[in-house]
N, C-alpha and C positions, 0 to 999 in steps of 0.2 A: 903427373896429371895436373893442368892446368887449372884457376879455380874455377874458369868456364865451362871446362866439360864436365868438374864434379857439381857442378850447377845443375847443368843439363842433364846428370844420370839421377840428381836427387828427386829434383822438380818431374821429368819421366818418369821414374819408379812410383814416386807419392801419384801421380795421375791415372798409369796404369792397375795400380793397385785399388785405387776408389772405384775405378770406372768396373772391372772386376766383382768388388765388392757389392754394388750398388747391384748390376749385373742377377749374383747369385740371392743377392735380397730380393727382387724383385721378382726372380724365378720360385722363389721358395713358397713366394704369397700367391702364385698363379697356379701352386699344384696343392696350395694349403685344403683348398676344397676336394678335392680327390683323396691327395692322402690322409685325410681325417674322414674320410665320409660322412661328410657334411648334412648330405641327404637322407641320413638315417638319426639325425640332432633330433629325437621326440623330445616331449613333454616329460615321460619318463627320463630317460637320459638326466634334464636338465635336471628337474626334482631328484636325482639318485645326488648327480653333484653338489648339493646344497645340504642334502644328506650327511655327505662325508666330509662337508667343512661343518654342518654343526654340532657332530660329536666330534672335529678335530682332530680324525682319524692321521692326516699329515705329521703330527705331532711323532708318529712313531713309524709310519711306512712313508713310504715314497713315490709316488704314481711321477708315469715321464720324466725322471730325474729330478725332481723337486719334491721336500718333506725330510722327515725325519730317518735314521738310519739305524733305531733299534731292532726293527719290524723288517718282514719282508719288504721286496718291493712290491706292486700292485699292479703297474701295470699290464701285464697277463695274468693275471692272478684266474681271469675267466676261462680263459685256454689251459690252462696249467693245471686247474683244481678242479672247475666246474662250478654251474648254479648249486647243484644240493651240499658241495661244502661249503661255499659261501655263505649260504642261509644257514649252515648248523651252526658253525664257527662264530657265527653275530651274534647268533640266538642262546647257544651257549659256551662260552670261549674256556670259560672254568673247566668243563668235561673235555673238551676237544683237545686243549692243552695241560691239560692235568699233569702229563709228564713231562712237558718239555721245559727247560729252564727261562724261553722266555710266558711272560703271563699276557693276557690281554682283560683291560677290563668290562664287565658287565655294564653294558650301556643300555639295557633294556630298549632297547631299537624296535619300534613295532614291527608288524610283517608286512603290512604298505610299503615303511622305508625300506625295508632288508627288498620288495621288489623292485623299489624307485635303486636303491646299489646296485643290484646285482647287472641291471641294464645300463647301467654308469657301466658299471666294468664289463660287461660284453661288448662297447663301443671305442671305450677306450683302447681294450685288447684288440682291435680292430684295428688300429692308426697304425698306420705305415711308420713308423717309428727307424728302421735302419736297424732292427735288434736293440735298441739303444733306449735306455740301459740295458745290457746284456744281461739276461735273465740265467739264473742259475750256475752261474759263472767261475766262484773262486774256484781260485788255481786248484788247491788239496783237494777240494770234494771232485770235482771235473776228473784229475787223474787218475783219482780210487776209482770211479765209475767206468772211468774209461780201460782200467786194468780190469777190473771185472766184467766187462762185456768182451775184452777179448779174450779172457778165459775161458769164458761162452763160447767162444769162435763168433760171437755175435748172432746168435741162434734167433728166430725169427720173434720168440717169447723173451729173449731177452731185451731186444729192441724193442718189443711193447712195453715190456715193464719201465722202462727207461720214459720213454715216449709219452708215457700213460700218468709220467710224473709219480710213480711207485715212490722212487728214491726219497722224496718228501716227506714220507711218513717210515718208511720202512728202513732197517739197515742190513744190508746181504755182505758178507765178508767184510763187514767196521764202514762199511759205506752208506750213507742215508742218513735220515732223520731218524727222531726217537718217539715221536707223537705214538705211532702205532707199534706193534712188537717185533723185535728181530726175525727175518723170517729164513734164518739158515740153517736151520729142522725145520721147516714148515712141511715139510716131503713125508717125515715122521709120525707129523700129528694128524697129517690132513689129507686125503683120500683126493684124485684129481675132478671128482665128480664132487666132492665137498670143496675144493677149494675154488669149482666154477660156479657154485653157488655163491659163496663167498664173496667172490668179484660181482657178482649181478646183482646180487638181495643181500649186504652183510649182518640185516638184523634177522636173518633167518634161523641162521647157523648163532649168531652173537647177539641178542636182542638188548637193544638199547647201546648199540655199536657208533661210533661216531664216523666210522669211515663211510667215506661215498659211495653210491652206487656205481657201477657202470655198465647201464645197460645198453649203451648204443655199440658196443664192440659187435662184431659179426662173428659170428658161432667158428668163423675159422681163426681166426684173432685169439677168440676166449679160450679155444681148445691149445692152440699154442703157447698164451700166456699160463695156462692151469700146468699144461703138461712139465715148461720151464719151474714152474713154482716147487712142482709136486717130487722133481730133480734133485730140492734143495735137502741134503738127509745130515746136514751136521758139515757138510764139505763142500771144494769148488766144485761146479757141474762137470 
């Protein structure tokens, strides 16, 4: 190759590659409004953001790929857990986390701010993001999960529990979180008409319970996730 035509492939690649670049930068900023929805930026929003930099919450989670890496990450944190654990979790992180190995500290957050966050992170969870960071992701937990719903045959309650972000608190055959209690006797302890309470009102049955409600499931939903649950007798389903 002559030094003219390695001339001519340098100076063309460097050209095509800016032209490119420039290109998808300029695309990114033309959909930046849409994929952020722009038009739902309140007042609230702003004041939740300001929120979570003045107790410096980044220090230990990670919203959009930016922050610290002891903490979950946040960015869905809205979609994944919901408003009423949001607000328990802020309000009391000592109870909520009482057993799990990581701590969060008491920032006495009024309940203003806990509503100016929690509308930060309904917004945020909102951004077209590309999955990115991939939420709930490592390899070992993913596999366990994914070997236990196909031992399920992936039964309709299975996939809710999965869906409904269970796994986060709960651990079914060594798979899950440890916040809340293993639930593989749960079938044992708990009646499927007590464990649909359970899921709907958990200070009913448990008063002064820290897991979330979820009332918005549909009675066919809940009778599915209760029925899976109530399967669970010490074994795989």
């Amino acid at each position: 190759m002559s030094e003219k035509s390695a001339k001519i492939i340098f100076y063309g690649g460097t050209l095509i590659s800016a032209i490119l670049f420039l290109y998808l930068t300029f695309d990114t900023h033309r959909q930046v409004g849409v994929l952020t929805h722009a038009d739902k930026l309140s007042e609230d929003v702003v004041a939740g953001k300001r929120v979570f930099q003045k107790y410096n919450c980044n220090d230990c989670h990670t919203i959009l790929g930016f922050g610290g890496y002891y903490a979950p990450d946040l960015t869905k944190v809205y979609q994944r857990r919901g408003p009423d654990y949001i607000r328990n979790i802020v309000t009391q992180p000592e109870v909520v986390l009482e057993k799990s190995f990581r701590k969060m500290p008491q920032q006495h957050v009024s309940p203003e701010e806990i509503n100016h966050l929690v509308a930060f992170f309904q917004w945020v969870g909102e951004i077209n993001n590309q999955n990115w960071p991939p939420q709930d992701a490592k390899a070992g937990r993913k596999a366990g999960v994914n070997r236990l719903l196909s031992s399920a045959n992936m039964s309709a309650g299975a996939a809710l529990f999965k869906e409904n972000g269970c796994f986060a608190c709960h651990k079914l055959q060594g798979v899950g979180g440890d916040i809340g209690p293993d639930l593989d006797d749960v079938g044992s302890r708990l009646s499927q008409s007590q464990i649909e309470q359970q899921i709907v009102n958990p200070n009913k049955l448990n008063p002064g319970s820290v897991m979330p409600p979820f009332p918005n499931l549909s009675e066919q939903d809940l009778k599915a996730l209760a029925e899976f649950l109530s399967r669970q007798k010490g074994g795989a389903e």
